[in-house]
N, C-alpha and C positions, 0 to 999 in steps of 0.2 A: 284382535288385530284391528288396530284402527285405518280407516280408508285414505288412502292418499290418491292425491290426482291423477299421476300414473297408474293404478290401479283401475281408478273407473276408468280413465281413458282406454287403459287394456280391453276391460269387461265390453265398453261401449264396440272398439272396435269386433273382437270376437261376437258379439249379438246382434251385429248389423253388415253381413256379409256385401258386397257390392258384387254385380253383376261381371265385370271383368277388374283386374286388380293387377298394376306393375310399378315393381320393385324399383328406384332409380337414386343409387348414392344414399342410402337412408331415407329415403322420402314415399310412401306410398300415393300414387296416380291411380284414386277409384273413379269408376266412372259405372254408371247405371239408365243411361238416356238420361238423367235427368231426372230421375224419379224424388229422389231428396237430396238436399243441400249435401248431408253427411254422408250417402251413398256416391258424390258425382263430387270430389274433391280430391286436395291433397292434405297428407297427414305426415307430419314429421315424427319416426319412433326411430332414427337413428344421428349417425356423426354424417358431417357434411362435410364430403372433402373436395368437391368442387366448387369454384366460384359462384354464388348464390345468385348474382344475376346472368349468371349462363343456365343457372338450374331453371329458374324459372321464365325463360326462354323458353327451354324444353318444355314446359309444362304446357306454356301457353299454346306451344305449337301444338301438345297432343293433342290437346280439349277443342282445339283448332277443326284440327281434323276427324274428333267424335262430333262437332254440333253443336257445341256446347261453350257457356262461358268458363274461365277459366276460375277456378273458387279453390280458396286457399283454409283451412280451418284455425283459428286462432283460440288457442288454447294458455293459462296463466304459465305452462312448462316453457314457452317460446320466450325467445329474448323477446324483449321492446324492438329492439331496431330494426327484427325482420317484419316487423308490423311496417314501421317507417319507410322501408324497402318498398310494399306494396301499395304505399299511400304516395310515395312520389311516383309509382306506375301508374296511377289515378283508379287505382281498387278502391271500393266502396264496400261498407259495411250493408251487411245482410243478416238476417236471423239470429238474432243476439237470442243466448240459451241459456237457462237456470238451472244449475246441476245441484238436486237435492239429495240427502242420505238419512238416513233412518237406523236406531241403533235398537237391536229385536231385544236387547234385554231389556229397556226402557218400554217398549213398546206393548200396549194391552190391547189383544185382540177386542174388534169389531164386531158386534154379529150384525152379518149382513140382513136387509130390510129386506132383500130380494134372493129368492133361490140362483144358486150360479153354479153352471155346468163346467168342468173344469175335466180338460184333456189330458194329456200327457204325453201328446204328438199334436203337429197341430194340422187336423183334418183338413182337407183342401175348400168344405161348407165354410168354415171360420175364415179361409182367404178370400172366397167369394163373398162373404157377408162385410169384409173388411169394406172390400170394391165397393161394394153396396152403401156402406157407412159414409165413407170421403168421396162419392162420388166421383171414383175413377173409371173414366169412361178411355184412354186411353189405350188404345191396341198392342201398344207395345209393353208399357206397364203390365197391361195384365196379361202377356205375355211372360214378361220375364222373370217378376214380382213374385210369384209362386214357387219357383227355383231358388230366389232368393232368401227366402222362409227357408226352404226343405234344404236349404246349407251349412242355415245355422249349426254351428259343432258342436252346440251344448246343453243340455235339457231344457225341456221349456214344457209350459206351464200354459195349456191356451183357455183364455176362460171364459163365458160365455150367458147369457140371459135371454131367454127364450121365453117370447110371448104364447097367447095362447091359441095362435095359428100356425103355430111351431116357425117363426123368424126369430132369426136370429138378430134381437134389436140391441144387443148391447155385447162391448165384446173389449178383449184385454189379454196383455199375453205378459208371462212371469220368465225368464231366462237367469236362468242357475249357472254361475259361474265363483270357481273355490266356494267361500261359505255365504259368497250376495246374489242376491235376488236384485235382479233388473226388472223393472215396472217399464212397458212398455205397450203402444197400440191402445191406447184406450179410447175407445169410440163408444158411441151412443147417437141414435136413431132420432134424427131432430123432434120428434113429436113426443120422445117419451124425456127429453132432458128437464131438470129439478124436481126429478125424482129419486135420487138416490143412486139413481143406477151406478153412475161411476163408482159410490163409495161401498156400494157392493159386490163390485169386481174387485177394485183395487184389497177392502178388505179379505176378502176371500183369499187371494194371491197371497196376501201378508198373513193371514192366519196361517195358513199350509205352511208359510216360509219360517215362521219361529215353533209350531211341529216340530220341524224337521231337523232344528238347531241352528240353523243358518246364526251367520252372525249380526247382518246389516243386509240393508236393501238401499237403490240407490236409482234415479227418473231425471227424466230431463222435460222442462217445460219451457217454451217459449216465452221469453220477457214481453209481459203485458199480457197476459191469458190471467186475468185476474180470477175468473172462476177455479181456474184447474189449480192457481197457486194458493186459493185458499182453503181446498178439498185438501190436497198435499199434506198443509200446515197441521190441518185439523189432525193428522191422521199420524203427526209423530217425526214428520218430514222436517228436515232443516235445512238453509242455506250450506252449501259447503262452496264450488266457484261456479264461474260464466263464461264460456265462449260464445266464439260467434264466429263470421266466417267475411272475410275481404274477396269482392268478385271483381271480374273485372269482365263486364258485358260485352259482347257481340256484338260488331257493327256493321 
């Protein structure tokens, strides 16, 4: 089965749960403090049968009253002209994203340079070690961030590299959905990065994933993260699309 964009968009949504989440005309309003772009927006996965600049009024207003700027996801399934809709609102483009996919029959396993502990729940040590990672110092994040993992509704894969004063210096999480692996969370401990690390989680995750028969595996990198996009490449990964996201800031 090969991957279509509605497919990862699906997978994306089911693997990244937001903290509160409402239904409005086919339009999903997540909202998460803030925590990421894709947790604290709107997503179009149905028919719009109200007038689009009343819908997005309401939107503005909800995010209004979370705190928050109003952020729209722009995805290649959306017309053009709802893009045009939010650029004469004076929305700005924000976090343009590389949607990569991996086909496991093509794909030969890795052996990883580095031992990788690998869960099959994802312990609450591997969310505090994430904190650790990204330096989230955030009260509410890591408040509500830990919920947000243990939401997720689909098996997952947490994998991990453990130094030799038991830290947890490098870390990565695998989410199984139908027969793809989601590559997601990949961190690493600034003092130990260009060493492999990443490509012996991500490997590790993808070995286990063609095991197991999956079909494809499929990651999102941020355009211009030149290092992570050319771990990716090396590893089997290929362009498939790009979103990004139109915000429209708080004044």
């Amino acid at each position: 089965m090969q991957p279509t964009i509605k497919m990862i968009e699906d997978f994306s949504l089911n693997a990244w749960p937001s903290h509160q989440i409402q239904l409005y005309d086919g339009w999903l309003l997540r909202f998460s403090y803030f925590y990421t772009h894709r947790t604290n927006s709107v997503e179009q996965i149905g028919i719009s049968t109200i007038p689009l600049d009343e819908k997005i009024d309401f939107c503005e207003q909800a995010y209004r009253r979370w705190g928050t700027p109003a952020i729209f996801k722009i995805t290649p399934l959306l017309d053009e002209s709802f893009e045009s809709l939010l650029i004469q609102r004076n929305y700005l483009v924000q976090h343009i994203t590389e949607v990569m996919v991996l086909d496991f029959q093509s794909y030969v396993p890795h052996t990883p340079s580095n031992p990788v502990q690998i869960d099959k729940i994802i312990p609450p040590r591997w969310i505090n070690s994430l904190f650790a990672l990204k330096g989230t110092t955030s009260a509410i994040h890591r408040q509500i961030v830990p919920s947000m993992y243990q939401a997720i509704p689909k098996d997952t894969l947490a994998a991990s590299i453990i130094d030799e004063k038991g830290q947890i210096i490098a870390i990565g999480l695998g989410i199984l959905d139908r027969s793809y692996m989601g590559i997601y969370a990949i961190h690493v401990h600034p003092h130990y990065r260009g060493l492999h690390y990443a490509r012996s989680v991500c490997s590790s995750l993808l070995n286990l994933g063609k095991e197991m028969g999956l079909e494809g595996a499929y990651l999102q990198v941020v355009h211009g993260n030149t290092p992570a996009k050319n771990l990716y490449t090396s590893l089997g990964f290929r362009d498939f699309y790009k979103y990004w996201f139109r915000v429209l800031e708080l004044f």
